[in-house]
TORPA-980159 format. One record per residue (C-alpha): x, y, z. Coordinates in nm, 3 decimals, decimal comma. Example, Ala and Ser with C-alpha at 12.3 -4.5 7.8 and 13.67 -1.06 7.14 Angstrom:
REM residues 2
<lopa u="1,230" v="-0,450" w="0,780"/>
<lopa u="1,367" v="-0,106" w="0,714"/>
REM end
This chain:
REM residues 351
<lopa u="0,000" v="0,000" w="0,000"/>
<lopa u="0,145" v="0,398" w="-0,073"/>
<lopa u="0,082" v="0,433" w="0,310"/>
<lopa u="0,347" v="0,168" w="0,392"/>
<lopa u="0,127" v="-0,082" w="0,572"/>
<lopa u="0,291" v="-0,359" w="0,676"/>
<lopa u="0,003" v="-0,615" w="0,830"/>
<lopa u="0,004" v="-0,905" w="1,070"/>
<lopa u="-0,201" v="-1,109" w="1,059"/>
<lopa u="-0,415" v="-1,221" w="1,419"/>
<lopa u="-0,687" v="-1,435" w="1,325"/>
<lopa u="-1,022" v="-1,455" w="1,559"/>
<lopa u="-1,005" v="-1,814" w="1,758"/>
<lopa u="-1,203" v="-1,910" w="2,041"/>
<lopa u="-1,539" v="-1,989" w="2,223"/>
<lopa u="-1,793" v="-1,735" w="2,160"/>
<lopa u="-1,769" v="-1,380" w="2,080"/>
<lopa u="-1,586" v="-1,298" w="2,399"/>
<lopa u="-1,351" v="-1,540" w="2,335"/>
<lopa u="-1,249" v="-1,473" w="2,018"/>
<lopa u="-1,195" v="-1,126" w="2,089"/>
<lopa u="-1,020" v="-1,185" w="2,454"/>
<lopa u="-0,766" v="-1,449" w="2,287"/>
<lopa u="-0,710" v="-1,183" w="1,983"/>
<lopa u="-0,569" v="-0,935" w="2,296"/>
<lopa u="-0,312" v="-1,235" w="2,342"/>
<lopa u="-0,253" v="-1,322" w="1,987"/>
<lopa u="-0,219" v="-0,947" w="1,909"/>
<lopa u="0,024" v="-0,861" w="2,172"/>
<lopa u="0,262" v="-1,194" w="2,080"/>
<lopa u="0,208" v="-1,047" w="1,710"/>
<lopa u="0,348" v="-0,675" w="1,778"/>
<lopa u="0,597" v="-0,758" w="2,035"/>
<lopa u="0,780" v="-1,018" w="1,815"/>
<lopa u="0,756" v="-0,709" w="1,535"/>
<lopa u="0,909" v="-0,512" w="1,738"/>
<lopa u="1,201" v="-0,690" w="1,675"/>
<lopa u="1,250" v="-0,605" w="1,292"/>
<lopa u="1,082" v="-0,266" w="1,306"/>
<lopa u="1,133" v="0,040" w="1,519"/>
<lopa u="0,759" v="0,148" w="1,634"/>
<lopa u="0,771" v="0,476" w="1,775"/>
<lopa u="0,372" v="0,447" w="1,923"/>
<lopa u="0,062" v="0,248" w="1,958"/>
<lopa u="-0,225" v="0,323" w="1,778"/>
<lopa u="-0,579" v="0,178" w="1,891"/>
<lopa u="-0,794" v="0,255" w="1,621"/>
<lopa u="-1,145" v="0,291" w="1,826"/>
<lopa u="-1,187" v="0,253" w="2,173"/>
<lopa u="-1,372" v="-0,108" w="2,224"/>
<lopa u="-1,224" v="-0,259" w="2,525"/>
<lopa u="-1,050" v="-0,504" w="2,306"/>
<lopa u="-0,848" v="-0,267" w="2,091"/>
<lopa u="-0,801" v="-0,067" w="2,416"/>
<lopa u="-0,621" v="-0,363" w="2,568"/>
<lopa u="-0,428" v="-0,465" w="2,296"/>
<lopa u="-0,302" v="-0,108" w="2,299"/>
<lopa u="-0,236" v="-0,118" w="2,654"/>
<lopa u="-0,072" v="-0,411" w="2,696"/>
<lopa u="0,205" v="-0,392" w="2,334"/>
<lopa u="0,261" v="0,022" w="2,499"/>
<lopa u="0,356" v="-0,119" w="2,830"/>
<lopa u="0,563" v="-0,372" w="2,649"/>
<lopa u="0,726" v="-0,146" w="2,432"/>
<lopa u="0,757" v="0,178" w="2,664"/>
<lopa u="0,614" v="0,378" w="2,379"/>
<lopa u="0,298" v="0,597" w="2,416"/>
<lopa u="-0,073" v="0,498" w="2,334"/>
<lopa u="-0,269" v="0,678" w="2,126"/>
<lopa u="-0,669" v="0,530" w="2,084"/>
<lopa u="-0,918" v="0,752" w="1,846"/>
<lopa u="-1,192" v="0,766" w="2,056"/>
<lopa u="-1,539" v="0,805" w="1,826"/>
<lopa u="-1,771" v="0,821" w="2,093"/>
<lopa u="-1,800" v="0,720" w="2,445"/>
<lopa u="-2,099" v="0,444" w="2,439"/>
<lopa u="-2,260" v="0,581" w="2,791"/>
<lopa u="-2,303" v="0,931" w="2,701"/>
<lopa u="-2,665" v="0,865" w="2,549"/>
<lopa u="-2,897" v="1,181" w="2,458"/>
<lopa u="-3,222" v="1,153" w="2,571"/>
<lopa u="-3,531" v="1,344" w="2,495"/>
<lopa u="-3,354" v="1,563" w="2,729"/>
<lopa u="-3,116" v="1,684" w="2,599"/>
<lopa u="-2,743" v="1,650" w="2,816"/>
<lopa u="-2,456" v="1,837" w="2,819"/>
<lopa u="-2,254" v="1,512" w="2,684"/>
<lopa u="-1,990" v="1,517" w="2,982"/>
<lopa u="-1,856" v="1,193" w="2,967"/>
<lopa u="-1,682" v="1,058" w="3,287"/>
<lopa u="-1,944" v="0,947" w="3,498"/>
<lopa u="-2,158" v="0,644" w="3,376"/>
<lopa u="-2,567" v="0,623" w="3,502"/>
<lopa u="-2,566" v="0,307" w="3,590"/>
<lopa u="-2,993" v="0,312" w="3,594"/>
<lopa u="-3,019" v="0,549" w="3,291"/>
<lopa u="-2,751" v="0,327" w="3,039"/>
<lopa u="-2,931" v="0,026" w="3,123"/>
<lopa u="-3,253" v="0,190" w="3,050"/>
<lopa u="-3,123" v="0,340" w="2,730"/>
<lopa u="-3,006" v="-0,027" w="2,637"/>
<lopa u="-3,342" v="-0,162" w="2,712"/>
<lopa u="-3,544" v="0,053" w="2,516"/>
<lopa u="-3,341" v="0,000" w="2,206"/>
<lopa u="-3,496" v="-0,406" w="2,268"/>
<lopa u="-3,163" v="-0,530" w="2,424"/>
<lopa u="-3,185" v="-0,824" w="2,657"/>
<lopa u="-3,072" v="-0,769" w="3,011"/>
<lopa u="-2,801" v="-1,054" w="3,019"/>
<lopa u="-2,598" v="-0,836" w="2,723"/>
<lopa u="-2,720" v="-0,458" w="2,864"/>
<lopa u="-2,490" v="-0,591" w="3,181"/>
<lopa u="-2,210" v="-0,728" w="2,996"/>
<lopa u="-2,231" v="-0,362" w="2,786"/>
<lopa u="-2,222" v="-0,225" w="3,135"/>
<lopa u="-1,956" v="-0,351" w="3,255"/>
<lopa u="-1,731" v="-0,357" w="2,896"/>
<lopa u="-1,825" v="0,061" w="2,977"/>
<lopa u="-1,643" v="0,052" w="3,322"/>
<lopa u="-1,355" v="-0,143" w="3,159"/>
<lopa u="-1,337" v="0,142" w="2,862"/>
<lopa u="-1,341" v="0,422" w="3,117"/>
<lopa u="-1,055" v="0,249" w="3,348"/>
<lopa u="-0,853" v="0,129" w="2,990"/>
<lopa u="-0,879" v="0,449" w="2,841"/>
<lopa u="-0,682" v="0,634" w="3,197"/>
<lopa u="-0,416" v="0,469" w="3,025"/>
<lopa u="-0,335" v="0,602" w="2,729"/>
<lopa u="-0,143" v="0,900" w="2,687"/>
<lopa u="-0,300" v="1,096" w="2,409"/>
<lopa u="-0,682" v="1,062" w="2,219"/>
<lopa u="-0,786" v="1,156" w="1,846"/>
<lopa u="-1,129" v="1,256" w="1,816"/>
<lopa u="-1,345" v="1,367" w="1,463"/>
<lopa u="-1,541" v="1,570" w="1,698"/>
<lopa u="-1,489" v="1,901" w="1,935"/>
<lopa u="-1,841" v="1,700" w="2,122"/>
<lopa u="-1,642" v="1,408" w="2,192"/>
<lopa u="-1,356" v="1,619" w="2,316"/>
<lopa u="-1,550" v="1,799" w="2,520"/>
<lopa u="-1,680" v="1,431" w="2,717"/>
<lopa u="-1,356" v="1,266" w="2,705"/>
<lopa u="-1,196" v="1,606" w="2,893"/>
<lopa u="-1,392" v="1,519" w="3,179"/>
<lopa u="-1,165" v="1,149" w="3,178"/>
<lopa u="-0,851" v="1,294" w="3,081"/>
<lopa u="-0,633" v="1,568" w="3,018"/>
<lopa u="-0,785" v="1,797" w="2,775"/>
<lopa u="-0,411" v="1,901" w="2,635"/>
<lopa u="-0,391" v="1,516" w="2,532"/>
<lopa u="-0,680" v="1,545" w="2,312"/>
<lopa u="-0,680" v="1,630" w="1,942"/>
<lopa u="-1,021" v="1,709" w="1,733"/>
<lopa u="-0,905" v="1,627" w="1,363"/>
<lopa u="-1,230" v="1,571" w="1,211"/>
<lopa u="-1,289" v="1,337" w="0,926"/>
<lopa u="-1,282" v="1,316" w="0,577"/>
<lopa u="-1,498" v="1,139" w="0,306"/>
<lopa u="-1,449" v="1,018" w="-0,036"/>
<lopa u="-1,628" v="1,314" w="-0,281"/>
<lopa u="-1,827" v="1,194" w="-0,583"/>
<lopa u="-1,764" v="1,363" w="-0,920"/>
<lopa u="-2,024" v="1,696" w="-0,924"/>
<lopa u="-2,273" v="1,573" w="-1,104"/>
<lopa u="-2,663" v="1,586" w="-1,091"/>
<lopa u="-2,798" v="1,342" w="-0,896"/>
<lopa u="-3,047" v="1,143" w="-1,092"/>
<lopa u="-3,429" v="1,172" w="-1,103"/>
<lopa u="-3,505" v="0,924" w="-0,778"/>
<lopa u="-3,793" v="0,653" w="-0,977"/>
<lopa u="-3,912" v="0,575" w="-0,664"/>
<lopa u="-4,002" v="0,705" w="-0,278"/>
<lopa u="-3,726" v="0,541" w="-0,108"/>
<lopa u="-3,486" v="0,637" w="0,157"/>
<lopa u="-3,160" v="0,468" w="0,304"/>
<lopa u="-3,024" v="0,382" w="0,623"/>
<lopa u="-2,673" v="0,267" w="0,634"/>
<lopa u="-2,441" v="0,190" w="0,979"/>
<lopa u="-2,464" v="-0,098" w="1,304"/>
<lopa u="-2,775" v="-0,194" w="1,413"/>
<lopa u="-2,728" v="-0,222" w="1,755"/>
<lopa u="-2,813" v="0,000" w="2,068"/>
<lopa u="-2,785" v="0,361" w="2,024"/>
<lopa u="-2,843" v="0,374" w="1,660"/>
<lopa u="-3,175" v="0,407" w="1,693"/>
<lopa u="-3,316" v="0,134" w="1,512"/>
<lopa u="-3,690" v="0,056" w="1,679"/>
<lopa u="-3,720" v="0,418" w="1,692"/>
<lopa u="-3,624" v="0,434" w="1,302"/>
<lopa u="-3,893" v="0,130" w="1,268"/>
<lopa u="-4,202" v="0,335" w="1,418"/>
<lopa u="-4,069" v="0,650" w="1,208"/>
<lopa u="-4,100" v="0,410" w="0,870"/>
<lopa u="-4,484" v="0,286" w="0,980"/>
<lopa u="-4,589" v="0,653" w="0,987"/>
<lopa u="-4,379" v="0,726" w="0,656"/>
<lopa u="-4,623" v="0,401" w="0,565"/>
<lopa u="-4,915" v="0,502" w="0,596"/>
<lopa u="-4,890" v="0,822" w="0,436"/>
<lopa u="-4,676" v="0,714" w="0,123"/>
<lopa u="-4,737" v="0,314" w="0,101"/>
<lopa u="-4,518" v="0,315" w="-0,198"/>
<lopa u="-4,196" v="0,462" w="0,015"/>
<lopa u="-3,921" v="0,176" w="0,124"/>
<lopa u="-3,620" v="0,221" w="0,333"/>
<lopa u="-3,336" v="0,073" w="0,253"/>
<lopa u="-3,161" v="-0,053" w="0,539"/>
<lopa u="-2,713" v="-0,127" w="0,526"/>
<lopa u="-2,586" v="-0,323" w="0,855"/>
<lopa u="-2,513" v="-0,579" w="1,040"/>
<lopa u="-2,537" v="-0,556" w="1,430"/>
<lopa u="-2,719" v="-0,784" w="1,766"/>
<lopa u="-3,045" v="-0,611" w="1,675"/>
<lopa u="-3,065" v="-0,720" w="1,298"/>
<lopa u="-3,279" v="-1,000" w="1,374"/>
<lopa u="-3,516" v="-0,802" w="1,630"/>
<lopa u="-3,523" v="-0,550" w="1,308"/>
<lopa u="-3,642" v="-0,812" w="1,035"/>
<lopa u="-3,905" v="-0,990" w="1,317"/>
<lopa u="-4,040" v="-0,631" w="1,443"/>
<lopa u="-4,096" v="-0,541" w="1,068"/>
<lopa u="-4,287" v="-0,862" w="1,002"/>
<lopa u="-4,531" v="-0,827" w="1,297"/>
<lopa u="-4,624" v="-0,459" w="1,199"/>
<lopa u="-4,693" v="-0,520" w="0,842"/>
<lopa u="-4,356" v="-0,366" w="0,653"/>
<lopa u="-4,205" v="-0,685" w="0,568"/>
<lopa u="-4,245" v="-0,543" w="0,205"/>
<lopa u="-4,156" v="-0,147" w="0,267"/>
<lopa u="-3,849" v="-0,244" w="0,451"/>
<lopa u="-3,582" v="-0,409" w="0,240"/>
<lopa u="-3,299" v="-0,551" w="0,462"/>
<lopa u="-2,928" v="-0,568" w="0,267"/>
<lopa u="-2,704" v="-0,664" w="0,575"/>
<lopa u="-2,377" v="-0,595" w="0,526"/>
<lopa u="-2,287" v="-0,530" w="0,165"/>
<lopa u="-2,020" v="-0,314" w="-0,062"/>
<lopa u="-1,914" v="0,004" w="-0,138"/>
<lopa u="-2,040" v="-0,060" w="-0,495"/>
<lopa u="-2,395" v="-0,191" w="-0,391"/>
<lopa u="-2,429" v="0,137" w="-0,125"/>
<lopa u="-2,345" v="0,340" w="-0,417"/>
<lopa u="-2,598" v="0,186" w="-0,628"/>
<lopa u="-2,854" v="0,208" w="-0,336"/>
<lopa u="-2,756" v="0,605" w="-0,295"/>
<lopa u="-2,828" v="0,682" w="-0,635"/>
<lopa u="-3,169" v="0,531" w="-0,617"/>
<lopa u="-3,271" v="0,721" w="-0,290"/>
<lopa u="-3,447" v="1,043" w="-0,202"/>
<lopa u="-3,314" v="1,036" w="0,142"/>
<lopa u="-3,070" v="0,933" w="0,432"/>
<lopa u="-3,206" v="0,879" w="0,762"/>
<lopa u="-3,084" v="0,802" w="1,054"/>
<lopa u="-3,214" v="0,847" w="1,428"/>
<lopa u="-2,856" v="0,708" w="1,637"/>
<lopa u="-2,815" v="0,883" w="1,938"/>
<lopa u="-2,469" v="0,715" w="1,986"/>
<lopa u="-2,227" v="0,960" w="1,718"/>
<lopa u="-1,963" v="1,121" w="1,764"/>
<lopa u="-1,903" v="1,240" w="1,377"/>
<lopa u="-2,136" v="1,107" w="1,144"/>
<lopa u="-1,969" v="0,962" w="0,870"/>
<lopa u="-2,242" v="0,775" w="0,698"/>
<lopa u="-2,406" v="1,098" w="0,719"/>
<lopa u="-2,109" v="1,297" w="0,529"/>
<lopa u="-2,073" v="1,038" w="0,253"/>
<lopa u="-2,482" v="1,042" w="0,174"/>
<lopa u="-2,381" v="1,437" w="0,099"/>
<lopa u="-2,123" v="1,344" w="-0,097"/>
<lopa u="-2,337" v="1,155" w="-0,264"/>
<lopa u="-2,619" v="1,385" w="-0,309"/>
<lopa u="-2,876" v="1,303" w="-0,063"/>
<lopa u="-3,046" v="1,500" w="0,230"/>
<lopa u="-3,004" v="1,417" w="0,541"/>
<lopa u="-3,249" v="1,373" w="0,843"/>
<lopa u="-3,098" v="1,316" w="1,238"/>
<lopa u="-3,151" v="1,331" w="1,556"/>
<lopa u="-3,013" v="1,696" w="1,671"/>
<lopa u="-2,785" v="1,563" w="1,954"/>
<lopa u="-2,448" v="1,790" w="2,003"/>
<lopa u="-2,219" v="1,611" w="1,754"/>
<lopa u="-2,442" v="1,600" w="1,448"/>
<lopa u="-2,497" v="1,977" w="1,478"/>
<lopa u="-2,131" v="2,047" w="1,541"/>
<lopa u="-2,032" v="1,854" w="1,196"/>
<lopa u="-2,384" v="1,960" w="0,986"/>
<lopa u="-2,568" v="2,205" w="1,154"/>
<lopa u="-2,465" v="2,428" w="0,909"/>
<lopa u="-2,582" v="2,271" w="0,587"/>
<lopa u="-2,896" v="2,359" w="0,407"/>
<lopa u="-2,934" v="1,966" w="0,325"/>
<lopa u="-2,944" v="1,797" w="0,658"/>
<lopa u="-3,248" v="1,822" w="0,853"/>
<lopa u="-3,188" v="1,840" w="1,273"/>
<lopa u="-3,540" v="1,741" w="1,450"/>
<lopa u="-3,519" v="1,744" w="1,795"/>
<lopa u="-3,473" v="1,402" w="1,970"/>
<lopa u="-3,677" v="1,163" w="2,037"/>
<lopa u="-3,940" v="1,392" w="1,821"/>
<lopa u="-4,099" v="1,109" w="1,612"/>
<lopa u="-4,391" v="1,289" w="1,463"/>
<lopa u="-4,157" v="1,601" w="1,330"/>
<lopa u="-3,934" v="1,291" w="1,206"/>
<lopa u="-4,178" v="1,120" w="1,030"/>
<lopa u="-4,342" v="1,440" w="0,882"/>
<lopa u="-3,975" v="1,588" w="0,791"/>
<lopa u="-3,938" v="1,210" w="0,593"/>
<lopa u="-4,284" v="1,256" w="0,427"/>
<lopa u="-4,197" v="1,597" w="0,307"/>
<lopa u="-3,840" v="1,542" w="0,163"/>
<lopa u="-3,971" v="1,196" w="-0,040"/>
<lopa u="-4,245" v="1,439" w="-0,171"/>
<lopa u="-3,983" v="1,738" w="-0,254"/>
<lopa u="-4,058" v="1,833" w="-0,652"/>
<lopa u="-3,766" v="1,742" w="-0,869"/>
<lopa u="-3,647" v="2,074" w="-0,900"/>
<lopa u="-3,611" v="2,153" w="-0,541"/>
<lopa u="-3,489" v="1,819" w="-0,469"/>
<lopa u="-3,223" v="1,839" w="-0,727"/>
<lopa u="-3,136" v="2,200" w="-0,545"/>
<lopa u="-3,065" v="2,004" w="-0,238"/>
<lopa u="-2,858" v="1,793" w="-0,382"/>
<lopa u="-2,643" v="2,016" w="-0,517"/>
<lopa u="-2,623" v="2,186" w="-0,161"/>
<lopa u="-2,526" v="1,817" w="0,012"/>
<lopa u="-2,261" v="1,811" w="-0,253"/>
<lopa u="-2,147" v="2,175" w="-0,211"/>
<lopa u="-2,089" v="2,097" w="0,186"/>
<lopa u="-1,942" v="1,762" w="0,153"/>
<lopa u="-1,592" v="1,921" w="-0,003"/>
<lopa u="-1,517" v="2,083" w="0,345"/>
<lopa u="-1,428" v="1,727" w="0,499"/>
<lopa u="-1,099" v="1,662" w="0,318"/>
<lopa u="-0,853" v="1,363" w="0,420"/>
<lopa u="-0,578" v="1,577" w="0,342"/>
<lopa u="-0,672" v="1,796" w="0,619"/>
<lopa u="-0,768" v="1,549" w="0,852"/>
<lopa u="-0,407" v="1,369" w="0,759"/>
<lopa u="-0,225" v="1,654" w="0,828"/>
<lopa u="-0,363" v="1,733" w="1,193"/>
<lopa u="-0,371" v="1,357" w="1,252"/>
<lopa u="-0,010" v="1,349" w="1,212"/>
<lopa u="0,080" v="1,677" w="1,372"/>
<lopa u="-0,167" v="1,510" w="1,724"/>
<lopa u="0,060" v="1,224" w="1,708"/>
<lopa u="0,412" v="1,418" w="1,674"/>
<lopa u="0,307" v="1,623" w="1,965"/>
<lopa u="0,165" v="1,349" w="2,202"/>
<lopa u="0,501" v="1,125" w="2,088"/>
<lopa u="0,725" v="1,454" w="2,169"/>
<lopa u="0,564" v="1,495" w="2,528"/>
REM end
């Protein structure tokens, strides 16, 4: 690769889930520290901050007395409610995260273990010594962990489409793309769709993902009648998203759980609108566009209605709002997220 990747392998082996990933920690750790002998690694970098990543990180840093550095995209107990919260981050509700997990249709037995993989990230991530964020929302949480002066907002970047017109949508349908698991919103998305229904019984959503609640998805569709207005793709490629973007009116999502957005970002690089939740990160990174559509949380009627009108937008103005997605898209450019990505880690490897 141009980059200079060099990759070793660690294959997943084990019983279960856990085990797989708790044997990877192992594997990965043997992996990097016998590396270490034909390469000269001047730092650790966890590239999201999962417990297992985390101590992988932890454990190849203390081996190699080099610093950690995790990108941390959002911290998995900071959940926005209908109330709105500031987003400080370093104190977990041990009621109200068990709650949220609940009402996104996640069994007790795995809201626990998601309870107590939270404690584990909070302690894990006390030991790293600098954090990469896409988000000035996330920095703001994590400073209430950490040292803000070891924290670096970069932003993110997407992959721009050629500017061209978007075209002419032949049907009503709208697309949902990222994990469907808690947070993201997915029941929520679910009652939004039998409202869209029952106004526009031609519209389908187009749903991307794999995740624990896939199945809950596909059963909870049957039982309310939108086997046929939901199509489920699971997880699928670039080529096939693209294909599903340019037959779409609209992106929607309803996650309360982000701390950039990026399937957001590349559906206006692609030319859709956009309709979230309005939690703090989402308006940081798109309050500002003409093309995304903010509706206050938990707000299912405004959602449904905002849904309704953009599938129903004339061609003219839709194709205005297109060009407008496009237009704001440009502003999140790798190059500049490269350059203050590698300027974060020079400083945290110089202190």
């Amino acid at each position: 690769m141009p980059a200079g990747y060099f990759p070793l392998e660690t294959p997943l082996a084990g019983p279960g889930v856990a085990g797989e990933l708790g044997s990877w920690v192992l594997r990965a750790k043997s992996r990097g520290l016998d590396a270490s002998h034909r390469f000269r690694f001047d730092l650790v970098y966890a590239t999201n901050n999962n417990i297992f990543n985390l101590a992988a990180g932890v454990v190849l840093a203390r081996g190699l007395s080099i610093p950690l550095v995790a990108v941390v995209h959002h911290l998995r107990w900071v959940y926005y409610g209908e109330t709105l919260e500031t987003g400080r981050g370093g104190r977990i509700a041990f009621a109200k995260f068990v709650r949220s997990l609940r009402s996104e249709g996640v069994p007790v037995r795995d809201s626990l273990a998601r309870l107590a993989g939270s404690y584990a990230e909070l302690r894990l991530l006390g030991c790293c010594d600098g954090f990469i964020t896409a988000s000035k929302a996330v920095a703001d949480q994590l400073s209430s962990i950490v040292n803000s002066n070891r924290i670096f907002a970069v932003g993110n970047g997407v992959r721009t489409a050629p500017s061209t017109t978007h075209p002419p949508a032949k049907e009503k349908n709208a697309l949902f793309v990222g994990r469907l698991d808690e947070g993201k919103g997915v029941m929520e998305l679910l009652i939004l769709w039998q409202r869209v229904a029952v106004v526009s019984p031609e519209a389908v959503l187009h749903v991307v993902g794999e995740g624990t609640l896939r199945k809950t998805l596909s059963q909870e569709a049957a039982r309310r009648g939108l086997t046929s207005r939901i199509q489920d793709h699971g997880f699928t490629s670039d080529e096939k998203i693209s294909l599903l973007q340019a037959g779409a009116k609209l992106f929607i999502s309803l996650s309360r759980t982000e701390g950039f957005g990026l399937a957001m970002a590349e559906s206006l690089a692609a030319g859709l609108p956009v309709l979230v939740w309005d939690i703090p990160p989402l308006r940081e990174v798109f309050g500002s566009c003409a093309a995304v559509r903010l509706v206050p949380v938990g707000d299912i009627e405004k959602a449904s209605s905002s849904a309704v009108e953009f599938l129903n937008l004339p061609e003219e103005q839709w194709q205005d709002m297109s060009r407008k997605a496009r237009e704001y898209s440009r502003r999140f450019s790798w190059e500049e997220v490269g350059t203050r990505e590698l300027h974060a880690l020079q400083t945290i490897q110089g202190a």
